[in-house]
Structure formats: structure tokens, C-alpha cells
C-alpha positions as CSV (number, residue, x, y, z in Angstrom):
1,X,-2.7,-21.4,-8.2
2,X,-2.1,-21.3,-4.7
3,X,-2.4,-18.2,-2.4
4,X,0.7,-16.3,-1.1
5,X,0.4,-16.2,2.8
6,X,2.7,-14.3,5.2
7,X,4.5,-17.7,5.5
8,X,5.9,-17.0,1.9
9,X,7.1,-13.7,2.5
10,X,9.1,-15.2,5.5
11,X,10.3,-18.0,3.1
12,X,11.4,-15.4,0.5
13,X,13.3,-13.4,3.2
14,X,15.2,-17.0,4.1
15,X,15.9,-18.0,0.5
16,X,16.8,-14.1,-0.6
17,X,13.9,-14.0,-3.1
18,X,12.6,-10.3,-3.7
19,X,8.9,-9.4,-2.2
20,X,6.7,-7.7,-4.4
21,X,3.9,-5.8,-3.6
22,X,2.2,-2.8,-5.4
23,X,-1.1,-1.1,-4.3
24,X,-4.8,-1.6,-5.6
25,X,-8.4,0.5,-5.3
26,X,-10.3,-1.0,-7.5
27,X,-11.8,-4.0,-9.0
28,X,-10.2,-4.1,-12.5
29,X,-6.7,-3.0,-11.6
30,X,-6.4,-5.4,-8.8
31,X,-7.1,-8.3,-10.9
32,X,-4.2,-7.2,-13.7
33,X,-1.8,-7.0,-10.8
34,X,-2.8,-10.3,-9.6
35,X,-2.7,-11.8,-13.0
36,X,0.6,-10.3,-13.1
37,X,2.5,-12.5,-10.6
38,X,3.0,-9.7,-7.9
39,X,3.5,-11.0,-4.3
40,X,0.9,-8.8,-2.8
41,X,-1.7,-5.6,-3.2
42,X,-2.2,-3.0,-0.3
43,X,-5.3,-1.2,-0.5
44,X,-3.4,1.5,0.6
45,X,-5.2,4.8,2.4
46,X,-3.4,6.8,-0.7
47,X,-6.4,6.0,-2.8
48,X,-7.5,9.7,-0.5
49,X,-5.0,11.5,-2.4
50,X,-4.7,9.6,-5.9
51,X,-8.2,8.5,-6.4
52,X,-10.3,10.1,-4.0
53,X,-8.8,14.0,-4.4
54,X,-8.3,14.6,-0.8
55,X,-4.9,16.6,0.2
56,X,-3.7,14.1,2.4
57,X,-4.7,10.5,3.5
58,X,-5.8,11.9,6.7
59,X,-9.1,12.6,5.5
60,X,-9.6,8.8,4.7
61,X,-12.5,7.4,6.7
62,X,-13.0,3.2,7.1
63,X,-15.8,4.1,5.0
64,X,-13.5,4.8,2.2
65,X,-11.2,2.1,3.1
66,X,-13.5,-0.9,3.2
67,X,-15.6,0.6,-0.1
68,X,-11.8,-0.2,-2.0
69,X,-11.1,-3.1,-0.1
70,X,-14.3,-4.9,-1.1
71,X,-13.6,-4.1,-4.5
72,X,-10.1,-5.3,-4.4
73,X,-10.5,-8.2,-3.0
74,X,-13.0,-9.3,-5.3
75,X,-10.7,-9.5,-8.2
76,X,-7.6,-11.4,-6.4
77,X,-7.4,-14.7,-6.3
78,X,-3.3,-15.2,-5.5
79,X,-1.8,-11.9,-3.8
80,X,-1.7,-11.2,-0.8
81,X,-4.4,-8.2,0.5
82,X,-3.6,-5.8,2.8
83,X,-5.5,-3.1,4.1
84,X,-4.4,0.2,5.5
85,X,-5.8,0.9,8.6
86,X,-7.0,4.7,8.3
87,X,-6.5,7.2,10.4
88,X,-8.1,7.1,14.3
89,X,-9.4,3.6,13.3
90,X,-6.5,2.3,15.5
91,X,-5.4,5.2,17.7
92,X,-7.3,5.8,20.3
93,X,-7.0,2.3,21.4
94,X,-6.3,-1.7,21.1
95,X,-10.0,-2.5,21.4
96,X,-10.9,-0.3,18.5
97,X,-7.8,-1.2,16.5
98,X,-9.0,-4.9,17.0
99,X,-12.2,-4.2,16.0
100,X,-11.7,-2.0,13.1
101,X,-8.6,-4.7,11.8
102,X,-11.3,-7.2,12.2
103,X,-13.7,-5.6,9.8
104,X,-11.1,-5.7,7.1
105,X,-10.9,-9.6,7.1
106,X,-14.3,-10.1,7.8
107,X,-16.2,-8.3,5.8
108,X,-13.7,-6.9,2.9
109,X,-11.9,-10.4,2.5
110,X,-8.5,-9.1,2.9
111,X,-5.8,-11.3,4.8
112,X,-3.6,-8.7,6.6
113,X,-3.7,-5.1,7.7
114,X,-1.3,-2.4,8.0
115,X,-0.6,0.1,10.8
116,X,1.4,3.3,11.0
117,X,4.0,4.1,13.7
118,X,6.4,2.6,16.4
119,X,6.0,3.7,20.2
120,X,2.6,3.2,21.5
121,X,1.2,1.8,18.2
122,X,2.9,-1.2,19.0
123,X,0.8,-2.3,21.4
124,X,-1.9,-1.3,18.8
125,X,-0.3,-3.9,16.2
126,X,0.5,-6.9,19.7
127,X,-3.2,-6.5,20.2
128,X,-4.2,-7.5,16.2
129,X,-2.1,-10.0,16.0
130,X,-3.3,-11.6,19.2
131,X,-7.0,-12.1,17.7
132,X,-5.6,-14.0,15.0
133,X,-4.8,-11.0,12.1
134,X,-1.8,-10.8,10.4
135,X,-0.1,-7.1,10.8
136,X,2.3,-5.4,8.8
137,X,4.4,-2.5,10.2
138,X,5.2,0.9,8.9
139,X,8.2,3.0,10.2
140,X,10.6,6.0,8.9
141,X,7.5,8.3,6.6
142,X,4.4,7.8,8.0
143,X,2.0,10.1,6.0
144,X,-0.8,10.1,8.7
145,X,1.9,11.8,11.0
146,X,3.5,13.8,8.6
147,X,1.8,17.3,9.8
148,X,4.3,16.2,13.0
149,X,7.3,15.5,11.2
150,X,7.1,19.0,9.3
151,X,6.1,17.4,5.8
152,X,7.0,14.8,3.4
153,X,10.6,14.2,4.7
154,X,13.4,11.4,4.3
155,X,13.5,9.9,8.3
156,X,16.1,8.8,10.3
157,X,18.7,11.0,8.8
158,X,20.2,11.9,12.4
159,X,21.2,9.3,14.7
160,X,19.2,9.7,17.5
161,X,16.0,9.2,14.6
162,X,17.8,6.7,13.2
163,X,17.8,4.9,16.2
164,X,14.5,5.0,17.4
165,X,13.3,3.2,13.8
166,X,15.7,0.7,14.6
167,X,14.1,0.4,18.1
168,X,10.2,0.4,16.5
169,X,11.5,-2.2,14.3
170,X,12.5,-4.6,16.6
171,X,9.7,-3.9,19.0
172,X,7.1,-4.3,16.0
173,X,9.0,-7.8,15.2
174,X,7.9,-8.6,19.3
175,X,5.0,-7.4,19.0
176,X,3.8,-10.3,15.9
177,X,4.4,-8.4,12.7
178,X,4.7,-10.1,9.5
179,X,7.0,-7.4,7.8
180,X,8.2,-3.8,7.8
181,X,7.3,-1.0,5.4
182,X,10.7,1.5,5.7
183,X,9.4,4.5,3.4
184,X,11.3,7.5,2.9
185,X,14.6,6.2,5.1
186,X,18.3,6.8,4.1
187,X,19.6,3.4,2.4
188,X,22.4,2.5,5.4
189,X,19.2,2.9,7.8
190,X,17.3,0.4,5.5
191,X,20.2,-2.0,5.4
192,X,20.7,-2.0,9.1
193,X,17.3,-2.7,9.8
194,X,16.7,-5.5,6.9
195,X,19.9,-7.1,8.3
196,X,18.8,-7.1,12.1
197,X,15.5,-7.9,11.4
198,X,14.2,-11.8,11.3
199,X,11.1,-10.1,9.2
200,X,11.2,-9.2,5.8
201,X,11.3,-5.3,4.8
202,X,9.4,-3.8,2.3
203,X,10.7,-0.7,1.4
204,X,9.4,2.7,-0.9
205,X,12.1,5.0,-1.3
206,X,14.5,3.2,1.1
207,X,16.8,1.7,-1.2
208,X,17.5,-1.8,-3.0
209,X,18.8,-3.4,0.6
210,X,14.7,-4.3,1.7
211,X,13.7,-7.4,1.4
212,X,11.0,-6.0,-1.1
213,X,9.6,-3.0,-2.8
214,X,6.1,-1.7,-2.9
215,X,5.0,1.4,-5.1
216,X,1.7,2.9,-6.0
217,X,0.5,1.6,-9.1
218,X,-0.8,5.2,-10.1
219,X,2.7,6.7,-10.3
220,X,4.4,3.4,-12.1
221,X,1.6,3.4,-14.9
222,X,1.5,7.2,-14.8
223,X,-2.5,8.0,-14.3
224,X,-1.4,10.2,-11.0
225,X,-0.2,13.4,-13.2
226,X,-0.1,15.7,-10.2
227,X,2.9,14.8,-8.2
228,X,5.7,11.9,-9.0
229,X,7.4,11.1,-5.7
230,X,11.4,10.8,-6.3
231,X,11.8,7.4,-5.2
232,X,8.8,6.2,-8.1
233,X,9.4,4.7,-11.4
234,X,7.0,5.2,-14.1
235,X,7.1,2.7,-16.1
236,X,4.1,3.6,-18.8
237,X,1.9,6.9,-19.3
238,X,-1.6,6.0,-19.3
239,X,-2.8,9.2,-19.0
240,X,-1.7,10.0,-22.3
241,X,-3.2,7.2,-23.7
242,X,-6.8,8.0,-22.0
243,X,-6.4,11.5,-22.7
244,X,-6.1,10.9,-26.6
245,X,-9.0,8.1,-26.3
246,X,-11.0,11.1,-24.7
247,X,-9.9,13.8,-27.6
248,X,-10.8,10.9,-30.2
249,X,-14.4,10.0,-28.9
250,X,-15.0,14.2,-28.7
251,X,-13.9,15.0,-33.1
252,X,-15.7,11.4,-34.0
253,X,-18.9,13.0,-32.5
254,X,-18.1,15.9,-33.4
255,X,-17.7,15.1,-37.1
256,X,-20.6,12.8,-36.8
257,X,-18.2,9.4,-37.4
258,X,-19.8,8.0,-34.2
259,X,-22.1,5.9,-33.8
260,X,-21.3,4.3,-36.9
261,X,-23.5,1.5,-38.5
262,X,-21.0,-1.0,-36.9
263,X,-22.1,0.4,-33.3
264,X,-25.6,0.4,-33.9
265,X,-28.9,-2.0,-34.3
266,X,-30.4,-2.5,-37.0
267,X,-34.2,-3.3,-37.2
């Protein structure tokens, strides 16, 4: 079984072959996705909102991040990890982005990080990939900005937007990026950029034209039951399924059918 590198999702891009790539927090799930054939797992700073209970994933500390990380990259063995880099753990500047990106390989065992952001962050993202870390890009909706942008809107609708992702894109590509995440960008903006760009696109809710898709697994297996973004597929309802397994345990104590003497000792 060997490893998928960032050489492979070039070699995909090349050939035409579809990137696939879903996000991880934990141990368990991690090593079902990876079982599973998927191209790669980002540990993705939406474990704040899905697993965590924050309102956004700008309360995410590295704390949080490299707690999840740990645990994911413990159960992969062929994907791809990628860590999000959390909020103002790459801001404020390229020393601390370097620093911070280098934890993630170090001491969580992932293989790539991912930043947020075109303009100045893409010195940020030069600065990784000059020690030696693979980074992937993220343009169009970039939740840790979105109190900026007014909310959780669709990007580059106007040209002038439109233009300046197709800018970041191709300064991010300079800069040593691996790929592009396009989330939350009109399809023709998608196509453009996957066409003009000699890295591959991932994209989440930016159309079939990317060079890949990523979701979170929360909304495709349906365990998230607050909010199902548009763009998301669910593809199973596990929280039924948990849900019931809960009600069930409850009446069999309830009535006294559990334990049963096939779940306990005898003497």
C-alpha cells in the first residue's frame, strides 16, 4: 500500500483522474476513510463547529487542532493528512506560520497544511513551503474571514471578486502550493481557475469542473443534524441510527433485559 504524496495529486490533475479528499477528527473515522480508498483527510478547523460546539472555527485554538491531528494521523496509513492551520497561527507573520506549520508535521504526523486567503497570506504559504512543508491553498469562502465578507456567502460573483481569486490563485501556485481549495465559488469561476491553473483544484460547493471534491464527513454520513450546507450530499443518516441504539440501550434497562446472562460473568 503505498502512500499518496502531493506528487500524485499532480499526476491525477495530468492524467484527469478525480482527487478525493474528505475531512477527519478522530481516530476511528479516519481509519474507515483511509480503508476506504479516499485520496486524502483534512483535519479540518470545522471540527470547532461540528465536533467541538463552537459557533464558528474561529474559536479553534492549535490546541484543538493538533489534539485531532494526533488522533488522525494515528489511524492513516495511505491518505494524504492535511492540517488546517487555525486562526492567528499564521497571521501575524511568516515566522510564526513556519513554526506553527512545523508543529503539524512534527509532532502530529501529518504531511501537508492548509492556509486560508490570497493577498498577504501568500507570503504566509511562500514561507512554508520554503522550510520544506507542503501547502495547500484556500480561496473564494474562507470561514475564518467570513465576519468580513458579511457571512457565509457564494464568492466571486462580481467581476472585480472574481478576479482577484483568479489573481490569489495564480500567485498561490508562485508561491509553492500543492493545490487549491475553491469553496463557495460560482461554477464558470471554478472552471476558469482549474483550467489556468498547473495545480490541481479541490473544490466544496464550486462545481464538478475542480480537479477534486472534498466534503465534511459529518454532513455526508449525516451525524451534523444542525445545519446541511447546500453544496453537501448526505449520503447515510447515522444519527438516526445512534439515536435508536440510544432509545434501545434506555427500554432494555428499563425493562430490566440488560445485562443479560450473555453480558455478564459467571462465578
Amino acid at each position: 500500500m503505498e502512500k499518496v504524496t502531493v506528487l500524485d495529486f499532480a499526476r491525477k490533475k495530468a492524467s484527469g483522474e478525480k482527487i478525493t479528499m474528505l475531512t477527519a477528527y478522530d481516530f476511528p473515522t479516519a481509519r474507515i476513510i483511509d480503508g476506504s480508498g479516499i485520496d486524502a483527510i483534512l483535519v479540518g478547523d470545522s471540527l470547532g463547529m461540528v465536533v467541538l460546539g463552537y459557533d464558528s472555527t474561529v474559536r479553534v485554538s492549535m490546541r484543538d487542532m493538533m489534539h485531532h491531528a494526533k488522533a488522525v494521523a494515528r489511524g492513516v496509513k495511505r491518505a494524504l493528512v492535511i492540517a488546517d492551520m487555525p486562526f492567528m497561527s499564521y497571521q501575524t507573520d511568516p515566522a510564526t506560520a513556519v513554526r506553527n506549520a512545523g508543529r503539524f508535521v512534527r509532532e502530529a504526523g501529518c504531511s501537508a497544511v492548509k492556509i486560508e486567503g490570497g493577498g498577504e497570506m501568500v507570503e504566509r504559504a511562500r514561507a512554508i513551503v520554503s522550510a520544506g512543508i507542503p501547502v495547500i491553498g484556500h480561496l473564494g469562502l474562507t470561514p475564518q474571514s467570513c465576519s468580513k465578507m458579511g457571512g457565509y456567502k457564494v464568492q466571486g460573483r462580481d467581476s472585480r471578486k472574481a478576479g482577484e481569486i483568479i489573481a490569489d490563485a495564480r500567485r498561490l501556485e508562485e508561491a509553492g502550493c500543492f493545490a487549491l481549495i475553491l469553496e463557495c465559488v460560482p461554477v464558470s469561476l471554478a472552471r476558469e481557475v482549474t483550467a489556468k491553473a498547473g495545480i490541481p483544484t479541490i473544490g466544496i460547493g464550486a462545481g464538478a469542473d475542480c480537479d477534486g471534491q472534498v466534503l465534511v464527513i459529518n454532513d455526508i454520513i449525516g451525524y451534523f443534524e444542525d445545519f446541511l450546507p447546500r453544496f453537501a450530499k448526505q449520503y447515510a443518516r447515522v444519527s438516526d441510527v445512534v439515536r435508536k441504539a440510544v432509545q434501545d440501550f434506555k427500554k432494555d434497562i428499563e425493562r430490566g433485559e440488560f445485562p443479560d446472562k450473555d453480558h455478564s460473568f459467571t462465578g
